[in-house]
C-alpha positions in Angstrom: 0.0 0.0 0.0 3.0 2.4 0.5 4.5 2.1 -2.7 5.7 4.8 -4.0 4.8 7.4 -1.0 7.5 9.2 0.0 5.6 11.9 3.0 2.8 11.7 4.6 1.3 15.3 5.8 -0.9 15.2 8.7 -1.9 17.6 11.7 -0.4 15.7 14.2 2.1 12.8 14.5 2.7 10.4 18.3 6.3 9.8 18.1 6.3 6.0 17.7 4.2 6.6 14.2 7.1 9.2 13.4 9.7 7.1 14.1 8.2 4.7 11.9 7.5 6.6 9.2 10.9 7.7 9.5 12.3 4.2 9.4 10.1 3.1 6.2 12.0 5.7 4.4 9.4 8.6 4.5 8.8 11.9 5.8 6.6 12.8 8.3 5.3 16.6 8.1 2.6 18.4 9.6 0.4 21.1 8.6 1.1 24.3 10.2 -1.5 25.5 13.0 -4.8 26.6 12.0 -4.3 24.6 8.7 -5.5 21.3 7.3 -6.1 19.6 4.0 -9.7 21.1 4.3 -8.7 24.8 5.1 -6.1 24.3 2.4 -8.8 23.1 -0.2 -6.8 19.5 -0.8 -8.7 16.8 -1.8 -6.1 13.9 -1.3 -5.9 13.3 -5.2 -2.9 15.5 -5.5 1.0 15.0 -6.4 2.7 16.9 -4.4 6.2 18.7 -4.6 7.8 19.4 -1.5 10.8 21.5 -1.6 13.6 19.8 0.9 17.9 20.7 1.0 19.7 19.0 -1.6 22.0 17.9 0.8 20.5 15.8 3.8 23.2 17.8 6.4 20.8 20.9 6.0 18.0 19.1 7.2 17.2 20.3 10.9 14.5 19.1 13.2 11.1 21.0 12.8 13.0 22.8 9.3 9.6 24.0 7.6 9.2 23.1 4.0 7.3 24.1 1.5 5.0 21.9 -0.7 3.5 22.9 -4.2 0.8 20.4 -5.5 0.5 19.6 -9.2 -2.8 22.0 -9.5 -0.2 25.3 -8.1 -1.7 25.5 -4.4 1.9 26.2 -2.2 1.8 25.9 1.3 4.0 25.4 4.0 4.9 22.4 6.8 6.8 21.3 9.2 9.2 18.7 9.2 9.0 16.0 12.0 12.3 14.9 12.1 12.3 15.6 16.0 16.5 14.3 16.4 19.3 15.4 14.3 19.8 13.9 10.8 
């Protein structure tokens, strides 16, 4: 069922799904506060760019990102990657 997902983006993440994500190879972000696929007009249908460092040593614990769907909606999240790279 996971094939090909590379992030999941939800409002809220316990640490042992994190962690697991994180394990399975995929990256765990969260809306930012006050916004959620509804307020954001997502439908779940989307492919979705989401802009992260080339280089994995820029990556920092709660870095935001910003993700661009294929329809041109941009918004931004918030990386759960809650321990150093």
């Amino acid at each position: 069922m996971l094939l090909g997902v590379k992030a999941v983006i939800a409002k809220s993440f316990e640490r042992i799904h994190r962690s697991n994500l994180v394990g399975m190879g995929i990256i765990p972000l969260c809306f930012k506060a006050g916004e959620d696929a509804d307020t954001l007009g997502l439908t779940g249908h989307e492919r979705y760019n989401i802009d992260l460092p080339n280089n994995i040593n820029e990556i920092r614990p709660g870095q935001d990102v910003t993700v661009t769907t294929d329809n041109g909606k941009s918004f931004t999240c918030t990386a759960r990657f809650d321990t150093e790279v």
